[in-house]
Backbone as CSV, one residue per row, in Angstrom:
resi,resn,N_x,N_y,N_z,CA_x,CA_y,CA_z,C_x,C_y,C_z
1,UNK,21.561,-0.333,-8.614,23.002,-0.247,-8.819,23.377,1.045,-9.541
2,UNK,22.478,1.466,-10.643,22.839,2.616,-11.317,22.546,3.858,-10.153
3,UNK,21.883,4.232,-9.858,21.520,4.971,-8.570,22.667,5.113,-7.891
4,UNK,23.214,3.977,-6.928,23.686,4.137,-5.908,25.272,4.605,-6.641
5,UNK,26.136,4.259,-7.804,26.812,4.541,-8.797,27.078,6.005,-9.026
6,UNK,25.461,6.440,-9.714,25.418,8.007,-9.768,25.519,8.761,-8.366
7,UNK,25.146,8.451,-7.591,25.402,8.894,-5.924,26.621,9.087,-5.901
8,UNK,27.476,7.875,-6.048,29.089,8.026,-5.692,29.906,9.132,-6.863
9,UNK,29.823,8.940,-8.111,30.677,10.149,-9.180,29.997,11.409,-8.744
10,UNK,28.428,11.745,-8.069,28.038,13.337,-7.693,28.951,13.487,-6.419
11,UNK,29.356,12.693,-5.366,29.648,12.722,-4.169,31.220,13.067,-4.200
12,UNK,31.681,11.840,-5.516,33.232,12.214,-5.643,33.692,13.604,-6.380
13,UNK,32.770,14.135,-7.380,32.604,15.530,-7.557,32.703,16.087,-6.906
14,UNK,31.847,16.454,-5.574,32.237,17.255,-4.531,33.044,17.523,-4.082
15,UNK,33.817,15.698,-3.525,34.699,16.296,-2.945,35.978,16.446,-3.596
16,UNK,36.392,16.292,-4.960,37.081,17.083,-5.856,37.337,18.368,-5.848
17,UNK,36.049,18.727,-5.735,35.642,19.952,-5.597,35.770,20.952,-4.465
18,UNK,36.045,20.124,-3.145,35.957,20.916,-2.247,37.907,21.233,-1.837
19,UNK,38.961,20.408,-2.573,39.860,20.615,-2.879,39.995,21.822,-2.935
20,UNK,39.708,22.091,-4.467,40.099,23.282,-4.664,39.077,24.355,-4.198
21,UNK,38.077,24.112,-3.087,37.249,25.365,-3.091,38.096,25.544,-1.523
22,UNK,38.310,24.436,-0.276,38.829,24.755,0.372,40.789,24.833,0.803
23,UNK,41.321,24.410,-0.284,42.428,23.836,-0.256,43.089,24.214,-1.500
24,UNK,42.811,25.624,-2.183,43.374,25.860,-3.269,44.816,26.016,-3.269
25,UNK,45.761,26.026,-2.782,46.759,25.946,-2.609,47.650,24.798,-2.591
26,UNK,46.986,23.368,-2.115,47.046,22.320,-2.010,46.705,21.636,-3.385
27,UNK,45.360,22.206,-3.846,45.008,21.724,-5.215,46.198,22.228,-6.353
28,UNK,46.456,23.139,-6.004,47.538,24.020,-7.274,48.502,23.103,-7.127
29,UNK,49.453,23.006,-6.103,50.126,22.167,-6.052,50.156,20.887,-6.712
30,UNK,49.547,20.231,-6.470,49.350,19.228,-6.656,48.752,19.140,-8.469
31,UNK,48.434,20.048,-8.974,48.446,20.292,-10.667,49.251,20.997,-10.769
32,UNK,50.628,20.873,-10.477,51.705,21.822,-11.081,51.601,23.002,-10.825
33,UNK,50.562,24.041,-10.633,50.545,25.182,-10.464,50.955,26.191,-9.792
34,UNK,51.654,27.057,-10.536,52.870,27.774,-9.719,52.197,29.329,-9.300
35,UNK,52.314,29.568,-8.264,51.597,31.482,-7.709,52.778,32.226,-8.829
36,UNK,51.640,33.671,-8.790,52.606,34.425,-9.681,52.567,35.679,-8.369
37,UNK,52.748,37.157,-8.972,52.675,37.982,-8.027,51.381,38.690,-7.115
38,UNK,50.313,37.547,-7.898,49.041,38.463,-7.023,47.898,37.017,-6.187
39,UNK,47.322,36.554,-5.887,46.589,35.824,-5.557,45.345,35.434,-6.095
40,UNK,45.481,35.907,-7.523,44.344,35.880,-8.547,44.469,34.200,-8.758
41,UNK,45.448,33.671,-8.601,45.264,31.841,-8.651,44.518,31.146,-8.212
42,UNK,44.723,31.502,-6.664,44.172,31.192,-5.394,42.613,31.353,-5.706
43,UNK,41.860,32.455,-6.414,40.599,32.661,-6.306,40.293,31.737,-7.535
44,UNK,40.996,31.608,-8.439,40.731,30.774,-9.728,40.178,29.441,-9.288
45,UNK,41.416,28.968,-8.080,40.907,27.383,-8.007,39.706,27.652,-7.139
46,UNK,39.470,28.456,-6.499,38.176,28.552,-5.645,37.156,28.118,-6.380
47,UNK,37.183,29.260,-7.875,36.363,29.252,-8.108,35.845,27.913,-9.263
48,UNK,37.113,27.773,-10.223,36.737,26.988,-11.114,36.771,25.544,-10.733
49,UNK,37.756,25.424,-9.855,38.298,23.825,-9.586,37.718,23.655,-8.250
50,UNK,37.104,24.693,-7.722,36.283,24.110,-6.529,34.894,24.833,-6.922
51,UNK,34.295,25.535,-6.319,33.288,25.659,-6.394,32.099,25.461,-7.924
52,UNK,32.807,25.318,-9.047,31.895,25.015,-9.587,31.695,23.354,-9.661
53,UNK,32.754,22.243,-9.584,32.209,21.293,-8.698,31.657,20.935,-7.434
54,UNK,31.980,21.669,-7.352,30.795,21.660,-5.344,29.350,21.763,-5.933
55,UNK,28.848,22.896,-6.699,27.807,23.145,-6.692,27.140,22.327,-7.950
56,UNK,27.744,22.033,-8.808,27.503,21.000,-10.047,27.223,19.263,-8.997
57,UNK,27.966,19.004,-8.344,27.406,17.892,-7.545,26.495,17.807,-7.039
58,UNK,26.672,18.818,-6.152,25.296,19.320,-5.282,24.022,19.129,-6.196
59,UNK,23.917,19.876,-7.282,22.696,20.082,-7.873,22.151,18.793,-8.760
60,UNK,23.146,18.291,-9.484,22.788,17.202,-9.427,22.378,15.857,-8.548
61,UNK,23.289,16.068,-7.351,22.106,15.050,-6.027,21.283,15.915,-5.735
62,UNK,20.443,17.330,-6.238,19.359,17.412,-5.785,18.308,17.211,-7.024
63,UNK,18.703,17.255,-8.328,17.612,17.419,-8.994,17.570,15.444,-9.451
64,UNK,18.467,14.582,-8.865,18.229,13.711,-8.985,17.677,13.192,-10.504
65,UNK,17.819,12.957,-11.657,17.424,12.667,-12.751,18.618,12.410,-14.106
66,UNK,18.098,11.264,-14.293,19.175,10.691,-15.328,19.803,11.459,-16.514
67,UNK,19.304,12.763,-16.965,19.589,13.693,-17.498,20.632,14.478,-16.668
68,UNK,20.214,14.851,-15.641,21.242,15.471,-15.034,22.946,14.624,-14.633
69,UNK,22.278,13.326,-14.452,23.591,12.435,-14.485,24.587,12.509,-15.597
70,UNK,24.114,12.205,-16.817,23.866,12.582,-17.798,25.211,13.751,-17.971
71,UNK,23.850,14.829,-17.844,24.997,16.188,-18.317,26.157,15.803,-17.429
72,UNK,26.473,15.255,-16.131,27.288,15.612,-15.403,28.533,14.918,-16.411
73,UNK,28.139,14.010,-16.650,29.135,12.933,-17.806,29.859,13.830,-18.807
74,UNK,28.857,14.535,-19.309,29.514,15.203,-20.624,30.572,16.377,-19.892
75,UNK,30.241,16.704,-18.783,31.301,17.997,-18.293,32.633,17.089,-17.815
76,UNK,32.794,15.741,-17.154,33.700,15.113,-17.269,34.084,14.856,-18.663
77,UNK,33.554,14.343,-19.797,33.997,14.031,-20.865,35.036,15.540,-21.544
78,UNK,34.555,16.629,-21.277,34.859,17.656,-21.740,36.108,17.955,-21.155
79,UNK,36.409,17.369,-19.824,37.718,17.608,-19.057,38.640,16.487,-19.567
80,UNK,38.075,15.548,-19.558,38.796,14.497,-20.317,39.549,14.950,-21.750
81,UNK,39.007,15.586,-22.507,38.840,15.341,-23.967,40.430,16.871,-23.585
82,UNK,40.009,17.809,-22.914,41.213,19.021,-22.529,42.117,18.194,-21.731
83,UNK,42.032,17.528,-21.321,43.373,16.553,-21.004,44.060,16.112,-21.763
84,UNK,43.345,15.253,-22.536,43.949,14.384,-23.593,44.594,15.501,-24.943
85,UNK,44.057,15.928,-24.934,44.691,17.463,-26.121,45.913,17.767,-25.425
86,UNK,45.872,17.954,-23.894,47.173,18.533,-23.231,48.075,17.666,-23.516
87,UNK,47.901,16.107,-23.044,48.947,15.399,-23.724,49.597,15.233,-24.822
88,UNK,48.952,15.415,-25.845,49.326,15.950,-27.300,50.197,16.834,-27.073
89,UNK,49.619,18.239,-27.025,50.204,19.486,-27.611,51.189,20.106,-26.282
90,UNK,51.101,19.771,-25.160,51.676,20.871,-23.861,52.765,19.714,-22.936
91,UNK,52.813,18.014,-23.441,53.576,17.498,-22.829,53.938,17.401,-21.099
92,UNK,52.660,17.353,-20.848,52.536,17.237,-19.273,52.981,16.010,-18.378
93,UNK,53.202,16.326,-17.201,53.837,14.679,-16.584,53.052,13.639,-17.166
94,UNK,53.630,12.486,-17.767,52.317,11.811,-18.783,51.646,11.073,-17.737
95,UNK,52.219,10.513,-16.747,51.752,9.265,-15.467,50.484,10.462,-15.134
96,UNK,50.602,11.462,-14.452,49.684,12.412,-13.610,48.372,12.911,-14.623
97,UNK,48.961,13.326,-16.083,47.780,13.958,-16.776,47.262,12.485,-17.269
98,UNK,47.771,11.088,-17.075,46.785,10.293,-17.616,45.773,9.660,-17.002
99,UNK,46.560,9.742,-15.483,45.668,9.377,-14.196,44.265,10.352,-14.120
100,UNK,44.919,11.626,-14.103,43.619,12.496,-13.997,42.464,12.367,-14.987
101,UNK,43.201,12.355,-16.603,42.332,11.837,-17.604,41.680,10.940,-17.500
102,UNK,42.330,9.551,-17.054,41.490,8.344,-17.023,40.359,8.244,-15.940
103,UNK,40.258,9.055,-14.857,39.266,8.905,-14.224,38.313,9.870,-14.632
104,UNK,38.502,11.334,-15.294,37.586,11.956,-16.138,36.866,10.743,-17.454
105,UNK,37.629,10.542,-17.585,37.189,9.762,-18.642,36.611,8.224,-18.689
106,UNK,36.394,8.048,-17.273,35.830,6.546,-16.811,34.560,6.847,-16.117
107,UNK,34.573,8.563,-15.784,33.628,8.610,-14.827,32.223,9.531,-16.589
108,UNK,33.097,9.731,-17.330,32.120,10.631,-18.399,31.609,8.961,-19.064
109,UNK,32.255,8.119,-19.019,31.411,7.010,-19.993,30.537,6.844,-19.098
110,UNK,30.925,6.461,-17.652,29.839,6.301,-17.122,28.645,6.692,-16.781
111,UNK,28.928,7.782,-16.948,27.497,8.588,-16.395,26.556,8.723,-17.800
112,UNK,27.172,8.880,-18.549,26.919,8.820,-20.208,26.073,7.634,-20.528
113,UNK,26.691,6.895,-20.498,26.131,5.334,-20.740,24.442,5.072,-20.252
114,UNK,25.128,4.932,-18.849,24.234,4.665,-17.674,23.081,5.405,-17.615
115,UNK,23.038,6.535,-17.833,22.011,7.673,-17.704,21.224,8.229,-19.216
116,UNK,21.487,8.408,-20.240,21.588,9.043,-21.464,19.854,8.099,-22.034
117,UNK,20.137,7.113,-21.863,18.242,6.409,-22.379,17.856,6.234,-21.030
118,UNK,17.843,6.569,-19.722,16.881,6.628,-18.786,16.373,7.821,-18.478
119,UNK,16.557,8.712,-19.236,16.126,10.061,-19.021,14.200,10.249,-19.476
120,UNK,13.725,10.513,-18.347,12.528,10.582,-18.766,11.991,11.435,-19.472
């Protein structure tokens, strides 16, 4: 069950990920994000909001190991934790930044939990 679990949050990573690696425009949107005068955005979500989850999934379904599950938790927890600050201090749509939070933050316990003493 834990296995097949960690399979699904690396898989849903991806394709989070492939949002903004193929669909940055769509991803911006959809986080508020407004173009300014150059297309330096566009490469941002490529890069940050897509491709480094593409390849953070990826590598974790390849190196397969509860550590790596693991770390993957704490990089959700870390998005979580910059969410939840946003709500504080920057007053964001609260429904949208809590949705996004709460699944950062359901998917960092989990992987946390689940993985953190099976690490060999």
């Amino acid at each position: 069950m834990i296995t097949a679990l960690n399979v699904i949050a690396a898989l849903l990573t991806i394709g989070f990920g492939l949002f903004g690696f193929l669909a940055p425009s769509f991803t911006a949107s959809a986080l508020d994000l407004a173009p300014t005068d150059s297309n330096m955005g566009l490469s941002e979500m490529r890069a940050s909001v897509g491709g480094l989850f593409v390849v953070t999934g990826l590598v974790v379904l390849f190196l397969n190991n509860p550590m790596a599950y693991a770390m993957l938790g704490v990089v959700y927890g870390g998005a979580a934790l910059g969410r939840f600050v946003s709500v504080v201090l920057d007053n964001p749509p609260l429904v949208k930044a809590a949705t996004f939070g709460g699944i950062e933050l359901a998917l960092a316990i989990w992987l946390i939990l689940a993985n953190i003493n099976r690490a060999a």
